[in-house]
N, C-alpha and C positions, 0 to 999 in steps of 0.2 A: 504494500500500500504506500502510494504515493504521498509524503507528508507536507503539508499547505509550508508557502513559502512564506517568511516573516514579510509584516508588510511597512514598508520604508519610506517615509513622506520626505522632501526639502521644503524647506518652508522659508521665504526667504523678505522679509518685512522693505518695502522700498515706499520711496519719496524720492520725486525725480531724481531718476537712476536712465535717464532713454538710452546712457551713451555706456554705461556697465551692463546692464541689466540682459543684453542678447548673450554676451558670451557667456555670464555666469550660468545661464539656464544651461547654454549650451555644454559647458565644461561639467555642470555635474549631471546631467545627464549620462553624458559621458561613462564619466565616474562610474554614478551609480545606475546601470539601465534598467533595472527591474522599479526604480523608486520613482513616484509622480512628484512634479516640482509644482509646488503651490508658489505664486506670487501675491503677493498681499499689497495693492495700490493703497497707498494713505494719502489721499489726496492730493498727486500730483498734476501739473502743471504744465507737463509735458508728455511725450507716448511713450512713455512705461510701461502704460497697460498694453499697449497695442504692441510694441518689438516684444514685451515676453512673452506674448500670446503666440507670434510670429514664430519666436524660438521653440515652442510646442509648453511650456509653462499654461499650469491652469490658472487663471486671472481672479483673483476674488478682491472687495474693495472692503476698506471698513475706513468710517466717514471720521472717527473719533481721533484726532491728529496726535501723534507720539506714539514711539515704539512701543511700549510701556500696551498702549491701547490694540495696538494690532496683536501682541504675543498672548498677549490675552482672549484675544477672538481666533488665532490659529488651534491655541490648547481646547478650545473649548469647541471650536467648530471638527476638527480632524482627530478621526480614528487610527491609530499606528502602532507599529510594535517600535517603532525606533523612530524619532524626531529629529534630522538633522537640521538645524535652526544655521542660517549664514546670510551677512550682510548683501545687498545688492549690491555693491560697489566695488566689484572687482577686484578687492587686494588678498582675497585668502585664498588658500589653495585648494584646490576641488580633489587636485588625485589623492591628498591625502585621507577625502568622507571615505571611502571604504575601509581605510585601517583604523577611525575614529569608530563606526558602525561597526568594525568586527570586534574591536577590543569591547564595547557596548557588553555584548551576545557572550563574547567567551571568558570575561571575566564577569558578568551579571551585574554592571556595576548601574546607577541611575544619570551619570551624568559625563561626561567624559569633554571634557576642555580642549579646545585648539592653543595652545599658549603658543603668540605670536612670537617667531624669531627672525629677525632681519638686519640686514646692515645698511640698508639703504635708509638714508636720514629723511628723504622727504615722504617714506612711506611710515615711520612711524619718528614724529620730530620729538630732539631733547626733553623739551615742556612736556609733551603729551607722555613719554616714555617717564619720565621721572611724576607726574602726579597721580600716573596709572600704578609706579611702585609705593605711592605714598598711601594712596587709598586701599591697596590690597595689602601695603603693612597692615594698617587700622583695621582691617576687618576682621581681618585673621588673627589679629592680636585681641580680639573682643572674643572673636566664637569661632578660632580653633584654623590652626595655621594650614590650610592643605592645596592652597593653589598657590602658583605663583603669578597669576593673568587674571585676575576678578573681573575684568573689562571688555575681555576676550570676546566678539560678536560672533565668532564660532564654535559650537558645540551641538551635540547628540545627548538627546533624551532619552531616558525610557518612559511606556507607556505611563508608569504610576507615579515617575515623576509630575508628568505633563499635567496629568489628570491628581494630581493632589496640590499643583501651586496654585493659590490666589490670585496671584499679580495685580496687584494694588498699585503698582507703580504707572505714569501718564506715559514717563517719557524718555531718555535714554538710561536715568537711575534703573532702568530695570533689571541691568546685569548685575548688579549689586542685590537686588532681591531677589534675582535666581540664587545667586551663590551663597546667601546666607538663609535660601529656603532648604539648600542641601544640607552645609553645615548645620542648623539647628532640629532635623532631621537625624542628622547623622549618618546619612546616604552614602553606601558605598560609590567611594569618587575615581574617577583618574584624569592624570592629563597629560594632553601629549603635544609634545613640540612642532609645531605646524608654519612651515617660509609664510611670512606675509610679504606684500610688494605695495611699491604707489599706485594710487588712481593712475586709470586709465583719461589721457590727454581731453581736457574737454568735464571731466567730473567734477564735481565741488563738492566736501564736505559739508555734511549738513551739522557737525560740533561744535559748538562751541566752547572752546578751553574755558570760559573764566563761568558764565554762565551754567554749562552743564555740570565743571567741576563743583561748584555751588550746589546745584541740585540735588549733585551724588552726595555731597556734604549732608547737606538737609535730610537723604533715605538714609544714609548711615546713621545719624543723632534718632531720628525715629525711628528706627529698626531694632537701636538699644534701647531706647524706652518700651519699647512694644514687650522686645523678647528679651530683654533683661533687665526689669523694672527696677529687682532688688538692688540692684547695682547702680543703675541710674538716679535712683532716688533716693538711696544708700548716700551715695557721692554726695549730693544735694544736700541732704540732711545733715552729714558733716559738714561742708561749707558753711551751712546756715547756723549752724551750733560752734562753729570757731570764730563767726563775725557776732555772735552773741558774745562773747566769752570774753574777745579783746575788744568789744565795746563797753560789755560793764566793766572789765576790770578796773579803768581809776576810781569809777563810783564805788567800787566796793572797799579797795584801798583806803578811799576816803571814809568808808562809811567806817571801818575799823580802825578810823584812828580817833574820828569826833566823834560818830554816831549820829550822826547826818545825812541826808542824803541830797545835798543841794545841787544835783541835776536828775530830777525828775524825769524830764523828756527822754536821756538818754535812759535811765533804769527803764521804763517805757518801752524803749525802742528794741534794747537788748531781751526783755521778756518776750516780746513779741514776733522776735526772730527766732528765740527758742521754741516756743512754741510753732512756727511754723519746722522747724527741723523737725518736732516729734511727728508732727502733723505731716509733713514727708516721708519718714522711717512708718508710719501705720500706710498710709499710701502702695510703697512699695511692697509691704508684705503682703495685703490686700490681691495688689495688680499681678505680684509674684504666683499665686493663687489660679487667678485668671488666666495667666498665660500658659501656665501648664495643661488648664483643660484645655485651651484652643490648641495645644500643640499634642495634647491625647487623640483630639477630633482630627485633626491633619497626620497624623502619623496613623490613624485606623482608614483613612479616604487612602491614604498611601495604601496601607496595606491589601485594600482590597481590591489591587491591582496585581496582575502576575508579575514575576518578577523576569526580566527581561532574558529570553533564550530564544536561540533560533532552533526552529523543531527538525530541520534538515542537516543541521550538524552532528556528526558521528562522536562519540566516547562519552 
């Protein structure tokens, strides 16, 4: 008996792309022939929709503008045993989706990273290369060190990943809540070293360095409050209890030498911060609480997805 072959989607999120968008259909085709290329138009401006159609990509639009928006309507629209998710824009390398999609299958893993390697400066520049190591310290140094690419617009899914993230994210912050959807999961990870190159002549980045780093700024500080309350509000409530502390100290100084307390406002102000730190230590253990059931409910949606194998492979 013949056994069904896994089935392989590319899903590839674009905003005018007219001048990448033919060849990448066509290269991972290539790649992978048995797997159907979804294009996901986000309201372009120009014929993206029409060259990847051209290229044989199936066209779908979703009106809601940022990546963040579209990753969200591919997970939820497509059924797949494997997700290989890549930028429109021509700089990653396609012959590498089938050793990303085999390591998937043969080590059963949920997520498996393209981490971008190159020497070419104008395909991934100083700034970009050094804020992209900044932000993947910080993440990883919060919830657990195991990529070295958090930014990486290249990777392969498994079903029960796809089908257990949220994606709450608008807009390019979303590869930061993939990767700390895994991490706080605890999803068997890997990743693999993948050439990237420059835009194709005629392309423009749609990044913005100081804006989007911002952004990703803004998911990181709320990604620790969300899924690690104790801690974020831990911090909090000490800061708030040390600017108590050497606030009253002259008044108190004072108070034990006269028995006086002649600045009021300040004894005032220092109570008052105290109490906002307790009032944040109950807070956090509270929301501490909270996030563990939301993260019981997303690890049993996880679970009750197979875990990623291909059923035509031997041993």
């Amino acid at each position: 008996m013949t056994m069904p072959s896994p089935r392989i989607v590319i899903l590839v999120p674009c905003y005018n792309e007219e001048t990448a968008i033919g060849k990448v259909v066509r290269d991972f085709r290539a790649a992978l022939p048995a797997a159907t290329v979804y294009v996901y138009d986000n309201n372009s401006s120009d014929r993206t929709a029409a060259v990847a159609a051209a290229a044989g990509a199936v066209v779908r639009r979703e009106p809601l503008q940022g990546k963040g928006n579209v990753v969200r309507r591919m997970f939820a629209d497509i059924d797949a045993d494997a997700y290989v998710m890549v930028d429109g824009d021509d700089t990653y390398h396609a012959a590498s989706a089938p050793m990303l999609v085999a390591k998937l299958f043969a080590e059963q893993v949920d997520m498996v990273n393209g981490a971008r390697q190159t020497e070419v400066e104008a395909a991934y520049r100083p700034g970009h290369r050094f804020g992209n190591k900044l932000l993947t310290w910080l993440v990883t140094a919060i919830f657990g060190h195991r990529t070295e690419d958090m930014l990486s617009g290249y990777r392969v899914f498994s079903r029960r990943f796809a089908k257990s993230f949220p994606a709450l994210s608008a807009g390019f912050e979303i590869e930061t809540e993939l990767t700390v959807h895994a991490l706080e999961l605890r999803m068997p990870l890997a990743e693999v070293a993948t050439p990237y190159k420059d835009r194709p002549a005629g392309s423009v980045s749609k990044l913005s360095t100081y804006r989007d780093g911002f952004r990703i700024l803004t998911m990181i500080g709320k990604l620790v409050k969300e899924e690690r309350p104790m801690q974020f509000f831990g911090i909090l409530s000490l800061f708030l209890a040390l600017a108590s502390i050497v606030i009253v100290w002259p008044v108190f100084v004072t108070y034990m030498e006269t028995g006086l307390v002649p600045r009021l406002p300040t004894a005032v102000l220092a109570t008052g911060l105290m109490l906002l730190a307790f009032l944040s230590l109950v807070c956090g253990l509270i929301l501490d609480t909270v996030t563990r059931a939301r993260r019981e409910i997303k690890r049993l949606a996880y679970l009750a997805q197979p875990a990623p194998h291909d059923p035509t492979a031997t041993g």
